[in-house]
Biopython code that builds the backbone (N, CA, C, O; Angstrom):
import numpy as np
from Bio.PDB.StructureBuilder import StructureBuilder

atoms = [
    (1, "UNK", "N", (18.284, 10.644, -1.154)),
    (1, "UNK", "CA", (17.828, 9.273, -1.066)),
    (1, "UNK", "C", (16.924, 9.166, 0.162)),
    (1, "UNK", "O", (17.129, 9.927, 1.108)),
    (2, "UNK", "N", (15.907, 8.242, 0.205)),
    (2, "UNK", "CA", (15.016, 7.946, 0.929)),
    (2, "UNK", "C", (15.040, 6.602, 2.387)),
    (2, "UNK", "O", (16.091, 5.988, 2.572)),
    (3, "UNK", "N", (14.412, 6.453, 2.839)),
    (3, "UNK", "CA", (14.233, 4.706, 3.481)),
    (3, "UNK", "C", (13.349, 4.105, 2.513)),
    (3, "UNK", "O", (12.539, 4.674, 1.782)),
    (4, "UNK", "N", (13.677, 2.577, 2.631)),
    (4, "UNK", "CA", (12.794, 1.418, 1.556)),
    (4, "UNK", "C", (12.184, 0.480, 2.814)),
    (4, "UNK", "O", (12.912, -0.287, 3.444)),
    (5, "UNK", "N", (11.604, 0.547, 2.926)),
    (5, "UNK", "CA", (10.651, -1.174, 3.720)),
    (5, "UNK", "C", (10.760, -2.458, 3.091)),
    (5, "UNK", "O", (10.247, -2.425, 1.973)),
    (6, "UNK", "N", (11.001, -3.027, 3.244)),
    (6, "UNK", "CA", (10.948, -4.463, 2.110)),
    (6, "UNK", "C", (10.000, -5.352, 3.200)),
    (6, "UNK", "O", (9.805, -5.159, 4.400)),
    (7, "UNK", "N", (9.518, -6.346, 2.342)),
    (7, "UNK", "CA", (8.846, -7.643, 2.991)),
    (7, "UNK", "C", (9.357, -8.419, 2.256)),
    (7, "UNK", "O", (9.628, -8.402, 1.055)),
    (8, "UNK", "N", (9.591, -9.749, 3.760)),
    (8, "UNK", "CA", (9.490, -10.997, 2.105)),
    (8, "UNK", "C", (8.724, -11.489, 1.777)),
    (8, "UNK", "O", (7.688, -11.288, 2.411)),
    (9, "UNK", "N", (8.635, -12.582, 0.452)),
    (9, "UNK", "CA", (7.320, -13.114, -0.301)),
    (9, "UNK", "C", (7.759, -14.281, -0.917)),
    (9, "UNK", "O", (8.871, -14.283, -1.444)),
    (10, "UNK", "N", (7.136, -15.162, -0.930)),
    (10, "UNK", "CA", (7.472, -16.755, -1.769)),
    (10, "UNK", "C", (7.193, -16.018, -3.079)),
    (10, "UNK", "O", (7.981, -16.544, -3.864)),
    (11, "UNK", "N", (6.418, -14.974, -3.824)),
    (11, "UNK", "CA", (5.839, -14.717, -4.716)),
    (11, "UNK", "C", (6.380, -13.484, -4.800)),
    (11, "UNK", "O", (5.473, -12.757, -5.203)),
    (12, "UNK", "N", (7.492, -12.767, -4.621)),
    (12, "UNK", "CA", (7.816, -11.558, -5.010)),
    (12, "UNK", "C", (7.892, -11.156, -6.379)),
    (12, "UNK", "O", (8.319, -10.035, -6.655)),
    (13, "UNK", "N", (7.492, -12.019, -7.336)),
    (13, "UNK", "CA", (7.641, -10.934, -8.457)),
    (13, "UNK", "C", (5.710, -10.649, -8.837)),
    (13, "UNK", "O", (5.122, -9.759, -9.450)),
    (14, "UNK", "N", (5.300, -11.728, -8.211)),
    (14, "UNK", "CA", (3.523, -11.283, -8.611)),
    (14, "UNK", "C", (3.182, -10.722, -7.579)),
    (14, "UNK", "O", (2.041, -10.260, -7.551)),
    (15, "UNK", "N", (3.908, -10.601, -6.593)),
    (15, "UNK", "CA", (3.118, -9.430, -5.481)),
    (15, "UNK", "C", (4.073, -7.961, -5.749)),
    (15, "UNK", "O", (4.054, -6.934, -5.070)),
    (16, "UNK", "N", (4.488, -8.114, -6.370)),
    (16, "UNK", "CA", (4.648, -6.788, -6.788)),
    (16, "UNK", "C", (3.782, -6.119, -8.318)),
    (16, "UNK", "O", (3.367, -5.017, -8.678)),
    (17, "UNK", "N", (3.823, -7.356, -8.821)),
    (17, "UNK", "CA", (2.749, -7.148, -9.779)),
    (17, "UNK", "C", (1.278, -6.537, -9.659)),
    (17, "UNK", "O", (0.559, -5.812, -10.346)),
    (18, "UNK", "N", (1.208, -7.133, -8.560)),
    (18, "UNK", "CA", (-0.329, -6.763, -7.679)),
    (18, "UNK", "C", (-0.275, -5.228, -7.539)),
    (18, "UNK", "O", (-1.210, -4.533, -7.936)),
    (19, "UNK", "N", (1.008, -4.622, -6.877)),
    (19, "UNK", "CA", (1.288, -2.983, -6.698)),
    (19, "UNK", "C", (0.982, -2.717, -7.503)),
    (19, "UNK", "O", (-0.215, -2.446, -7.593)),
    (20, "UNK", "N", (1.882, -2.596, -8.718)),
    (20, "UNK", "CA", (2.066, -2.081, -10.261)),
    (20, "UNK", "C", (0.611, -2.113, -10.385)),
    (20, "UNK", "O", (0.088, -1.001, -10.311)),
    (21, "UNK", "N", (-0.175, -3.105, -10.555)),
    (21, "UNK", "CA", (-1.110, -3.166, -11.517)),
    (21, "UNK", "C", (-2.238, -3.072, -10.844)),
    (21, "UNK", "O", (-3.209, -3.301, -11.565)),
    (22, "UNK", "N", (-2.532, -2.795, -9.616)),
    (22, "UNK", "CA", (-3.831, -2.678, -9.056)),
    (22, "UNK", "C", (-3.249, -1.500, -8.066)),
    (22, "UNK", "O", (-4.210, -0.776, -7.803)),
    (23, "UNK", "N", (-2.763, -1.300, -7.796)),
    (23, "UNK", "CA", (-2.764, -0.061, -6.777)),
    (23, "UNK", "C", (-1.868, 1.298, -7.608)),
    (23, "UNK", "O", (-1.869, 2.473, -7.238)),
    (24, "UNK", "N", (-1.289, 0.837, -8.568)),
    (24, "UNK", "CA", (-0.892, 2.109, -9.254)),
    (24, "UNK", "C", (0.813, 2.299, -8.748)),
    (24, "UNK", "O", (1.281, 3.357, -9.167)),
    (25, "UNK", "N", (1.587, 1.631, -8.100)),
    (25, "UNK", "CA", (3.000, 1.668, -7.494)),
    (25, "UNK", "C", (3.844, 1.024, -9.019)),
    (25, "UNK", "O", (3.522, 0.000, -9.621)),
    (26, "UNK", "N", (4.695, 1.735, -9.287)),
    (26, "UNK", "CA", (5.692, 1.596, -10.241)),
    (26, "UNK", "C", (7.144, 1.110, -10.147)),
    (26, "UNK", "O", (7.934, 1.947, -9.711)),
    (27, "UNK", "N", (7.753, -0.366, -10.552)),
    (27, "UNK", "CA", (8.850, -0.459, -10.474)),
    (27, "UNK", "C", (10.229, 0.432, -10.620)),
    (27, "UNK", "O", (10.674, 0.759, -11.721)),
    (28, "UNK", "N", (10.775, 0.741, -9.514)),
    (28, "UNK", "CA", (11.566, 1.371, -8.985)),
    (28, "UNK", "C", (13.042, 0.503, -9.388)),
    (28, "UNK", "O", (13.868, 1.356, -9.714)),
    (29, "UNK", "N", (13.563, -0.700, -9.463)),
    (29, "UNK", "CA", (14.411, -1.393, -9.277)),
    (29, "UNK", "C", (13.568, -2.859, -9.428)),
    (29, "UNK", "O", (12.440, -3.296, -9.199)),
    (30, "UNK", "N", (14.841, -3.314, -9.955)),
    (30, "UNK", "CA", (14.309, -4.996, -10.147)),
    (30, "UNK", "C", (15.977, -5.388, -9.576)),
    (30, "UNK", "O", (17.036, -4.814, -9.830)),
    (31, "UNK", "N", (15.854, -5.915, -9.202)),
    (31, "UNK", "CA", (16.999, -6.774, -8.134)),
    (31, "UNK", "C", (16.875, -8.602, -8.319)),
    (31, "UNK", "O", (15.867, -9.287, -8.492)),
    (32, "UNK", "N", (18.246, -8.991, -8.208)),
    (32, "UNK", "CA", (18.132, -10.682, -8.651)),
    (32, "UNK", "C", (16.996, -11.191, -7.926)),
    (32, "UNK", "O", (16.205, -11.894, -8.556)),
    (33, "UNK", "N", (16.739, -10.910, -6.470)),
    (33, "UNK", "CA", (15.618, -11.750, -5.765)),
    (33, "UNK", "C", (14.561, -10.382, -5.130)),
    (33, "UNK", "O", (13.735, -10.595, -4.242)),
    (34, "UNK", "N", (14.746, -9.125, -5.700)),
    (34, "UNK", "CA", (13.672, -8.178, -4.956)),
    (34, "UNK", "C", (13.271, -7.515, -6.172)),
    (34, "UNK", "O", (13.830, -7.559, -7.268)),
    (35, "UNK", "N", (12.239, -6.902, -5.836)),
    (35, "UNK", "CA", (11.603, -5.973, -6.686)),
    (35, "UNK", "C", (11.201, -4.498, -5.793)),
    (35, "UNK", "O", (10.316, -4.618, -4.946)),
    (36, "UNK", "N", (11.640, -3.558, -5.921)),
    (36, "UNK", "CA", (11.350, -2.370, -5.358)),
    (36, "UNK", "C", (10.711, -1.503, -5.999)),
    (36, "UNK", "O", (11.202, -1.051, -7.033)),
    (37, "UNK", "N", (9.182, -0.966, -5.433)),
    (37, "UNK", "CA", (8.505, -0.286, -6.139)),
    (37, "UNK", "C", (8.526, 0.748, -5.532)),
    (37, "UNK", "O", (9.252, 0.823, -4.540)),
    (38, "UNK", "N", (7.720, 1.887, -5.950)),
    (38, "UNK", "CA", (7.661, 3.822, -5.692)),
    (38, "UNK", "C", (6.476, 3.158, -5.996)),
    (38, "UNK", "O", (6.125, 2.225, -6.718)),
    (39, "UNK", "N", (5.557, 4.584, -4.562)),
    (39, "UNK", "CA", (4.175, 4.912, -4.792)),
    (39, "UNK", "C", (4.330, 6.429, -4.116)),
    (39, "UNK", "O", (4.450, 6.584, -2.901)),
    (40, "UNK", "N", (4.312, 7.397, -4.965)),
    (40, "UNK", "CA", (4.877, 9.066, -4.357)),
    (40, "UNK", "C", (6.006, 8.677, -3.952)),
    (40, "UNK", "O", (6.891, 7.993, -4.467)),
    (41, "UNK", "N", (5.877, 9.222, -2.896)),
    (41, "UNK", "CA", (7.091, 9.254, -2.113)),
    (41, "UNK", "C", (7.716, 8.269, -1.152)),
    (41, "UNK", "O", (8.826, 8.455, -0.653)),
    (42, "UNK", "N", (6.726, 6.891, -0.840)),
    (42, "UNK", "CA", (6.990, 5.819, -0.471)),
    (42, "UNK", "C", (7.977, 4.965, -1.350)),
    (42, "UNK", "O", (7.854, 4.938, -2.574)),
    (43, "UNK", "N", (8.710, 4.446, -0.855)),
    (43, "UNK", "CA", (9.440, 3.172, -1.695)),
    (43, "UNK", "C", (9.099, 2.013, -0.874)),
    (43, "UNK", "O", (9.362, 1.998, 0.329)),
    (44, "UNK", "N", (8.421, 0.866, -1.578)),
    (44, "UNK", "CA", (8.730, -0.846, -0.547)),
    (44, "UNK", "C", (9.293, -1.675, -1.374)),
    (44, "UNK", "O", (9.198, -1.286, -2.538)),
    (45, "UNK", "N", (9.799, -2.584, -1.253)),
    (45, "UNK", "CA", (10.338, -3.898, -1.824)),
    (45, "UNK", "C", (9.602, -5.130, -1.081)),
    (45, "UNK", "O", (8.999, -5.301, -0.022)),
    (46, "UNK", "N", (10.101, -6.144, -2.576)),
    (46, "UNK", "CA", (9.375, -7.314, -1.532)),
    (46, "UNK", "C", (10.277, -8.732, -2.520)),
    (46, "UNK", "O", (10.137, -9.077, -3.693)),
    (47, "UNK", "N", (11.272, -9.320, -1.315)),
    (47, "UNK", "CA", (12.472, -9.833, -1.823)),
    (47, "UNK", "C", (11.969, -11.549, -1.701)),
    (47, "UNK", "O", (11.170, -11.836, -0.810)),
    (48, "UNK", "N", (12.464, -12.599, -2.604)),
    (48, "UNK", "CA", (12.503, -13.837, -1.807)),
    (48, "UNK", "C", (12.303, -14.404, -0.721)),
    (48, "UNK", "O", (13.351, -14.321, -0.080)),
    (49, "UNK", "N", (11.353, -15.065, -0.015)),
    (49, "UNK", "CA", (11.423, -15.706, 1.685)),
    (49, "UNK", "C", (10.398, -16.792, 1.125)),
    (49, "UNK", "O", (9.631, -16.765, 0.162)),
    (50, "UNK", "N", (10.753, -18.037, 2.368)),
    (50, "UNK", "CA", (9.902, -18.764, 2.255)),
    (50, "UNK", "C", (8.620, -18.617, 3.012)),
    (50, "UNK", "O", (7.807, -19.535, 3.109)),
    (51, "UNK", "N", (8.481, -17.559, 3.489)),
    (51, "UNK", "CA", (7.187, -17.277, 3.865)),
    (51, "UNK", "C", (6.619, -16.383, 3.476)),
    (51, "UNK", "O", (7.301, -16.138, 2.481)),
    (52, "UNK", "N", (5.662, -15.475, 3.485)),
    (52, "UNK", "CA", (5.628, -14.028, 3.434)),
    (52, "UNK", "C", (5.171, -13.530, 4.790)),
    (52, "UNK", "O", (4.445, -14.038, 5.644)),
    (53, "UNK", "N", (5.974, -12.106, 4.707)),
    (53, "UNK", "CA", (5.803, -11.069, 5.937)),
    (53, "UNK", "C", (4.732, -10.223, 5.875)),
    (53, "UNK", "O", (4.713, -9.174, 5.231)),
    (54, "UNK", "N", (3.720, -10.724, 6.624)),
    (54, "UNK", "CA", (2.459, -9.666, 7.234)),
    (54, "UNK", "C", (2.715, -8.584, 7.529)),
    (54, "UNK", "O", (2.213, -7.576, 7.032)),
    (55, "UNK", "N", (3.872, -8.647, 8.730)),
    (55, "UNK", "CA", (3.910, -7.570, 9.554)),
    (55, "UNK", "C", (3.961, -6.341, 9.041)),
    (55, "UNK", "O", (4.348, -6.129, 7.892)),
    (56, "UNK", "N", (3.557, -5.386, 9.888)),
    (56, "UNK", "CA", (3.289, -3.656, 9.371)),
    (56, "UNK", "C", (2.025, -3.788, 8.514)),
    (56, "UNK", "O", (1.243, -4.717, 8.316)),
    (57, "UNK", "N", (2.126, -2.198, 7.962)),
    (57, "UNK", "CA", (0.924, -1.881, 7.625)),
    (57, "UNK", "C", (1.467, -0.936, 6.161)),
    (57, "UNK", "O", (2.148, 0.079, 6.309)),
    (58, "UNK", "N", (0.957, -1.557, 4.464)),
    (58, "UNK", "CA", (1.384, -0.370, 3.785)),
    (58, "UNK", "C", (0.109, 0.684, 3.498)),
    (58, "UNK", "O", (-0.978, 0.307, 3.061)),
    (59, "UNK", "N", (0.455, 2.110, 3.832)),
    (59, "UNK", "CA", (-0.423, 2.861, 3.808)),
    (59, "UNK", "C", (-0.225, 3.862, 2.934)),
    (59, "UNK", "O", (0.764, 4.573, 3.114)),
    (60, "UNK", "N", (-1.040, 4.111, 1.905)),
    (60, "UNK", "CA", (-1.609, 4.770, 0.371)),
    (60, "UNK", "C", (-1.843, 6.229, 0.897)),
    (60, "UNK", "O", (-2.019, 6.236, 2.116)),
    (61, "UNK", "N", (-1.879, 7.100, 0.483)),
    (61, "UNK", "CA", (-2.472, 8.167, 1.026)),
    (61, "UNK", "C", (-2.972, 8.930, -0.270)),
    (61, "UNK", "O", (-2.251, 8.905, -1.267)),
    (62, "UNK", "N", (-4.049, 9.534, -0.291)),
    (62, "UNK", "CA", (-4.564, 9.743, -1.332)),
    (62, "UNK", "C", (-4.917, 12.270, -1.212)),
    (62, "UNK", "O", (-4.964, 13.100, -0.305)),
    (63, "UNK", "N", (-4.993, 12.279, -2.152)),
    (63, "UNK", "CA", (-5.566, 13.528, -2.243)),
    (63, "UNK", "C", (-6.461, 14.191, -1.667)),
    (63, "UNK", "O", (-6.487, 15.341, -1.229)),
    (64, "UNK", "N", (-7.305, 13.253, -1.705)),
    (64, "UNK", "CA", (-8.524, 13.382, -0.932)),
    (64, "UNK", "C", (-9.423, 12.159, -0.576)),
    (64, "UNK", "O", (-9.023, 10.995, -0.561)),
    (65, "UNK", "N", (-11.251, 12.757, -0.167)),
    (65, "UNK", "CA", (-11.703, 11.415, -0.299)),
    (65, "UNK", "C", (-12.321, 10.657, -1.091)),
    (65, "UNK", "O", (-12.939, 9.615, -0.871)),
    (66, "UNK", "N", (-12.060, 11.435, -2.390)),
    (66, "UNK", "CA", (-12.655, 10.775, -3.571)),
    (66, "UNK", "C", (-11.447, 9.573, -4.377)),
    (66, "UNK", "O", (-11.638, 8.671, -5.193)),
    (67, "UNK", "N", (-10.262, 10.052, -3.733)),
    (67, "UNK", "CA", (-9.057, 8.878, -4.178)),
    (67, "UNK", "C", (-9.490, 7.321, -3.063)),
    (67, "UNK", "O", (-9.687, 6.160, -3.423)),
    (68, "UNK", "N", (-9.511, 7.811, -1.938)),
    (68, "UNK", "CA", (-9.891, 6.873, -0.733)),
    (68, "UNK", "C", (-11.061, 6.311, -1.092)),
    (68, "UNK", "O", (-11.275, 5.269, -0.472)),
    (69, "UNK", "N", (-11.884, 6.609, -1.851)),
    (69, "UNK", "CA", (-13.609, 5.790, -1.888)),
    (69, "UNK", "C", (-13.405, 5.226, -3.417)),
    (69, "UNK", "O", (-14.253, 4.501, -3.939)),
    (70, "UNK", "N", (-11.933, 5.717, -4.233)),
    (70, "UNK", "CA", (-11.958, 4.859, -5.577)),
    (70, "UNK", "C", (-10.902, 3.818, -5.397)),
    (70, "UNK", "O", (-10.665, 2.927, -6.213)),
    (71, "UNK", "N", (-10.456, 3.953, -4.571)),
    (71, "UNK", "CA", (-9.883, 2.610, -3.902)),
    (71, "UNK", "C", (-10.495, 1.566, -3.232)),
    (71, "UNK", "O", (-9.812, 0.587, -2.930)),
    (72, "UNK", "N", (-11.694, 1.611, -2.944)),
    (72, "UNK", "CA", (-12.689, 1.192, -1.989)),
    (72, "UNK", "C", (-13.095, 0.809, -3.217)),
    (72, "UNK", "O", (-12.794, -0.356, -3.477)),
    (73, "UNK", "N", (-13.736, 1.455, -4.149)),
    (73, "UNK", "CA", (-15.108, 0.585, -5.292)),
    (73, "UNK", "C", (-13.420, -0.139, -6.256)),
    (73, "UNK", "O", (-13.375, -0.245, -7.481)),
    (74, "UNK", "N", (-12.527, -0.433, -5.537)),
    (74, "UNK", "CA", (-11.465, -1.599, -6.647)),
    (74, "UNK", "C", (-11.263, -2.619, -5.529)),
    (74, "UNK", "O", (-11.157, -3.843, -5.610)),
    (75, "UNK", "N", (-11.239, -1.904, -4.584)),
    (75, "UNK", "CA", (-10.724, -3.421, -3.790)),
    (75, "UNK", "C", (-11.506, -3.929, -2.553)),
    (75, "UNK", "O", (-11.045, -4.591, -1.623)),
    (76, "UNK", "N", (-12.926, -3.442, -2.736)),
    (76, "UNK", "CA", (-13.841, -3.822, -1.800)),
    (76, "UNK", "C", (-14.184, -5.077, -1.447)),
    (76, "UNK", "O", (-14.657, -5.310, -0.335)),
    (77, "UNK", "N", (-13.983, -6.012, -2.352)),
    (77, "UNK", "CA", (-14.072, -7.440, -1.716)),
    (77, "UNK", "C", (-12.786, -7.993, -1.243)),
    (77, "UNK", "O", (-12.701, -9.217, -1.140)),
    (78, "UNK", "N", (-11.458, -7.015, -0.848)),
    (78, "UNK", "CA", (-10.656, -7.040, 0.139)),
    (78, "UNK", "C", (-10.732, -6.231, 1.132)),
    (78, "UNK", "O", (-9.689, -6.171, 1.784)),
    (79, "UNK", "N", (-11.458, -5.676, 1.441)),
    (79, "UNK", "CA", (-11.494, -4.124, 2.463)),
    (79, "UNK", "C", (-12.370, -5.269, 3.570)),
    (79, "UNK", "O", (-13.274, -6.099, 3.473)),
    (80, "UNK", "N", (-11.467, -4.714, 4.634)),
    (80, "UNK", "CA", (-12.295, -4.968, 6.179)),
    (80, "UNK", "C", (-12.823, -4.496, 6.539)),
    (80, "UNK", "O", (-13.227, -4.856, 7.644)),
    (81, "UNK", "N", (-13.353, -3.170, 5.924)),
    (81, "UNK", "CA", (-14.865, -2.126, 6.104)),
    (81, "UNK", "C", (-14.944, -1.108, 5.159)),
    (81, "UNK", "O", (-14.169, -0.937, 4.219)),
    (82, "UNK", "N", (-15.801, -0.520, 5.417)),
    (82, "UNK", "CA", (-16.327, 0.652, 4.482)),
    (82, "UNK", "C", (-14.928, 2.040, 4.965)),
    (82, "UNK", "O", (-14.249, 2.298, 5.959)),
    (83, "UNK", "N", (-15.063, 2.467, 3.893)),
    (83, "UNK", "CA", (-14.285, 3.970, 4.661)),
    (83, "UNK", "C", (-14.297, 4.618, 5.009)),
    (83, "UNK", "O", (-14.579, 5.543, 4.248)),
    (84, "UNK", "N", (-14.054, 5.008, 6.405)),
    (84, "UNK", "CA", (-14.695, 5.841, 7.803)),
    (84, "UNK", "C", (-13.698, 6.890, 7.943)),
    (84, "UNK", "O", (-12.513, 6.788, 7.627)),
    (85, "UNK", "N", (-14.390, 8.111, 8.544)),
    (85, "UNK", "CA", (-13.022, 9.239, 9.499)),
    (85, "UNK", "C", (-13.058, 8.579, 10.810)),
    (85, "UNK", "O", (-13.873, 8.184, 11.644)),
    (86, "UNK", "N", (-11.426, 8.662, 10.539)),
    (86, "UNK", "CA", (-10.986, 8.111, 11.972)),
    (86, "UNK", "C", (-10.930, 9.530, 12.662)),
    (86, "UNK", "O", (-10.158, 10.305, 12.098)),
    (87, "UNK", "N", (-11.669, 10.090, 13.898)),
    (87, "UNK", "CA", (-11.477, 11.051, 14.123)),
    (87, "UNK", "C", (-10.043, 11.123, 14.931)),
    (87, "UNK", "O", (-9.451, 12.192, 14.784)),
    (88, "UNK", "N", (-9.336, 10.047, 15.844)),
    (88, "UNK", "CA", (-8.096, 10.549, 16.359)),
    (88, "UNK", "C", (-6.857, 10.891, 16.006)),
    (88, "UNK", "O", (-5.872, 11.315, 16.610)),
    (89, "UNK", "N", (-7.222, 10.504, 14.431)),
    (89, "UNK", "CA", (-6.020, 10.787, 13.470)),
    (89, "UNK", "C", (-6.685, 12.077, 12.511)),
    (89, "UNK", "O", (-6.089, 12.813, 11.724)),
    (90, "UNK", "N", (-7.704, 12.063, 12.774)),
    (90, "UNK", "CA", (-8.074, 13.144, 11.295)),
    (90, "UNK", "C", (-8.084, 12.582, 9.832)),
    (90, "UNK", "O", (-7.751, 13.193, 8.816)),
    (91, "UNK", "N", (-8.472, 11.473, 9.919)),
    (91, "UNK", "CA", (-8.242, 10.993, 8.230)),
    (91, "UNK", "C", (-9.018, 10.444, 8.148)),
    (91, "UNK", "O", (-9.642, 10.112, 9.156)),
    (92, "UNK", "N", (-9.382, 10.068, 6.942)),
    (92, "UNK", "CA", (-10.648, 9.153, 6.354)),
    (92, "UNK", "C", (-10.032, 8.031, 5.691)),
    (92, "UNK", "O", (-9.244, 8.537, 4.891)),
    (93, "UNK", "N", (-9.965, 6.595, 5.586)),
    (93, "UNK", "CA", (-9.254, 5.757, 5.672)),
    (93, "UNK", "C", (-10.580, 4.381, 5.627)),
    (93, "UNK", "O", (-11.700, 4.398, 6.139)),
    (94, "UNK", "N", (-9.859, 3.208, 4.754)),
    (94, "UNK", "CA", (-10.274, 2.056, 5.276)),
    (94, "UNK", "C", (-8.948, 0.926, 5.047)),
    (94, "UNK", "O", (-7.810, 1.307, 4.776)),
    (95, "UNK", "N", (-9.316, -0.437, 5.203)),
    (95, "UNK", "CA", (-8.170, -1.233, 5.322)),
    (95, "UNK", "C", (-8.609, -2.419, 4.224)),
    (95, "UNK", "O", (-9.775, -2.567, 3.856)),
    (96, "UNK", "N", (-7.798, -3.014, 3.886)),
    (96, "UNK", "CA", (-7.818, -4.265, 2.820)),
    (96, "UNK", "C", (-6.594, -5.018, 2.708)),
    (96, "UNK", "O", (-5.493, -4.500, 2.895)),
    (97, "UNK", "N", (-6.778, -6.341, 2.377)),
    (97, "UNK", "CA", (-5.444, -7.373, 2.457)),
    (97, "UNK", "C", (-5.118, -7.562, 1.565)),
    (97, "UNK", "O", (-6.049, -8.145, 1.009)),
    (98, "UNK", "N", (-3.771, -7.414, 0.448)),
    (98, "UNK", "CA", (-3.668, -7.381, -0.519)),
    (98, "UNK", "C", (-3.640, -9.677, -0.574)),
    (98, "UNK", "O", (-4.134, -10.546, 0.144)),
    (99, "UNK", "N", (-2.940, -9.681, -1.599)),
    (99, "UNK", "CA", (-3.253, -11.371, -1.724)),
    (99, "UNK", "C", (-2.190, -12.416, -0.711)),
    (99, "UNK", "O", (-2.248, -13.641, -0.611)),
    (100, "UNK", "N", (-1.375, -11.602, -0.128)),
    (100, "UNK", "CA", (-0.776, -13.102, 0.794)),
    (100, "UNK", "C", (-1.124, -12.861, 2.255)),
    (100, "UNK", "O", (-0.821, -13.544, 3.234)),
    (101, "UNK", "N", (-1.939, -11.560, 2.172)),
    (101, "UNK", "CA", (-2.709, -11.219, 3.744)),
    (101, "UNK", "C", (-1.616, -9.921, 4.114)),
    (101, "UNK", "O", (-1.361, -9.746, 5.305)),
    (102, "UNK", "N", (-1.277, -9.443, 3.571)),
    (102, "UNK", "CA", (-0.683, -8.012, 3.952)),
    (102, "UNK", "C", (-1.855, -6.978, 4.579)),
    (102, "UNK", "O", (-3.076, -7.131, 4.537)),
    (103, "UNK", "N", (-1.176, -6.006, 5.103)),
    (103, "UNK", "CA", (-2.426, -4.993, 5.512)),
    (103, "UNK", "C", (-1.954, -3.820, 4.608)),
    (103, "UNK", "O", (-0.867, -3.265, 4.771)),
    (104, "UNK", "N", (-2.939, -3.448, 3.544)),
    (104, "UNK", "CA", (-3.469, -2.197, 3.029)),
    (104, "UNK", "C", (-3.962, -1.155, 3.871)),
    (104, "UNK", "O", (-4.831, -1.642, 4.594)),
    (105, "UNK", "N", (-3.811, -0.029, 4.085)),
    (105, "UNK", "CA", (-4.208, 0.820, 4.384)),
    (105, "UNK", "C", (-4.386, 2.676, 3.161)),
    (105, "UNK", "O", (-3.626, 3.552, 2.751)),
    (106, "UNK", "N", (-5.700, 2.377, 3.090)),
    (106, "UNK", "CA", (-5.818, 3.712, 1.817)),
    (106, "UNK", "C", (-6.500, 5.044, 3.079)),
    (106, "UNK", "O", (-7.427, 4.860, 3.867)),
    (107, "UNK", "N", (-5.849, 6.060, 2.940)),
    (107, "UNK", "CA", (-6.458, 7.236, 3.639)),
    (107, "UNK", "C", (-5.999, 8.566, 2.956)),
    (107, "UNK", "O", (-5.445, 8.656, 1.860)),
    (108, "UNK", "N", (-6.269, 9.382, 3.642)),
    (108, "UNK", "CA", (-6.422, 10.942, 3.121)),
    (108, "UNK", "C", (-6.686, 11.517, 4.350)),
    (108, "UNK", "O", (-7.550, 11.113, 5.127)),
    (109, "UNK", "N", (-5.683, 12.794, 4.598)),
    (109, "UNK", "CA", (-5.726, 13.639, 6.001)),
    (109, "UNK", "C", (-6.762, 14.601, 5.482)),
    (109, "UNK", "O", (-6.853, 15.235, 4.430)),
    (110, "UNK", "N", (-7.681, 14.483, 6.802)),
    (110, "UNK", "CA", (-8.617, 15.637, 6.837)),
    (110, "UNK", "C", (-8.210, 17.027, 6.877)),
    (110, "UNK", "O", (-8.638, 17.888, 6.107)),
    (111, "UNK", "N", (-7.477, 17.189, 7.683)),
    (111, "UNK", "CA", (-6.568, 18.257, 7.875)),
    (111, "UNK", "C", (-5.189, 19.360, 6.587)),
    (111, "UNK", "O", (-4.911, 18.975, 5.451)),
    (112, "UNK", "N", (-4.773, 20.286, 7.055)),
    (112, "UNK", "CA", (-3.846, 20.789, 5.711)),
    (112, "UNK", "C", (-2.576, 20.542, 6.411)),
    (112, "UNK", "O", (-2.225, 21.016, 7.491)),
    (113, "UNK", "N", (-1.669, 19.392, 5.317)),
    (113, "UNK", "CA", (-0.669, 19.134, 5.640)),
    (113, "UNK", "C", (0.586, 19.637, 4.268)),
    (113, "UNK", "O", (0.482, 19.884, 3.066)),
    (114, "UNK", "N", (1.721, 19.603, 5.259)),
    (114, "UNK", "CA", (3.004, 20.065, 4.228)),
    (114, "UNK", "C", (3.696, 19.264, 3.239)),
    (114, "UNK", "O", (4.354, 18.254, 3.486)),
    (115, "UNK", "N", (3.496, 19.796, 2.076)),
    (115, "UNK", "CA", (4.018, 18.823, 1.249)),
    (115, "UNK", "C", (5.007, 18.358, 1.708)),
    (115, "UNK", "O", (5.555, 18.812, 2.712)),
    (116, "UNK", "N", (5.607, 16.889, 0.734)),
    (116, "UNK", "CA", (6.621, 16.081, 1.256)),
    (116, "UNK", "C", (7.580, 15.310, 0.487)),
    (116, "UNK", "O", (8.431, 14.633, 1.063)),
]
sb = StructureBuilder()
sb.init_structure("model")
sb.init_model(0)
sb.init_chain("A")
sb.init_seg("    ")
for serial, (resi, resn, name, xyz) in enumerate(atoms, 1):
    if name == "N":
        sb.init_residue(resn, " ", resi, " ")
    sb.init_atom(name, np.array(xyz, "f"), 0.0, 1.0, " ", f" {name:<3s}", serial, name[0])
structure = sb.get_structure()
């Protein structure tokens, strides 16, 4: 078994919808007030609140940078820039807000890392 992140959401069952259906994350669990999705090896949830939680950052990681720039031509009129190498991390990466102002983050390590 893994760790799960959850956020909350006034809208948890269409912001998870948003995963599922635009970013490719698959219901994992449906729960009376959460919905927990899988994307690889990530799990998040996102349960009942009367607000929704910004905080953190969910970050996509892709194959390469042709996954990172086809994420970019879907959600470019959410992206806060084009997709750059960050050189202090080694990755190529940009950012986007999914719909209640969450932070997206799509990247791909420049570098050879160990599977996981």
């Amino acid at each position: 078994m893994t760790g799960i992140v959850f956020f909350g959401s006034p809208n948890y069952e269409s912001i998870a919808s948003f995963y599922v259906e635009e970013v490719g994350a698959e219901l994992w669990l449906r729960q009376s007030a959460c919905r927990i999705l899988s994307y690889d090896n990530l799990l998040f949830g996102f349960c009942a609140s009367e607000e929704p939680d910004t905080n953190g950052v969910l970050t996509f990681v892709t194959e390469g940078r042709a996954g990172v720039d086809a994420f970019y031509k879907q959600f470019a009129d959410r992206a806060t820039g084009e997709p750059k190498v960050n050189e202090d991390y080694d990755i190529y990466q940009f950012f986007a807000d999914d719909p209640e102002g969450r932070t997206m983050e799509f990247q791909t390590f420049l570098q050879e890392t160990e599977p996981v």
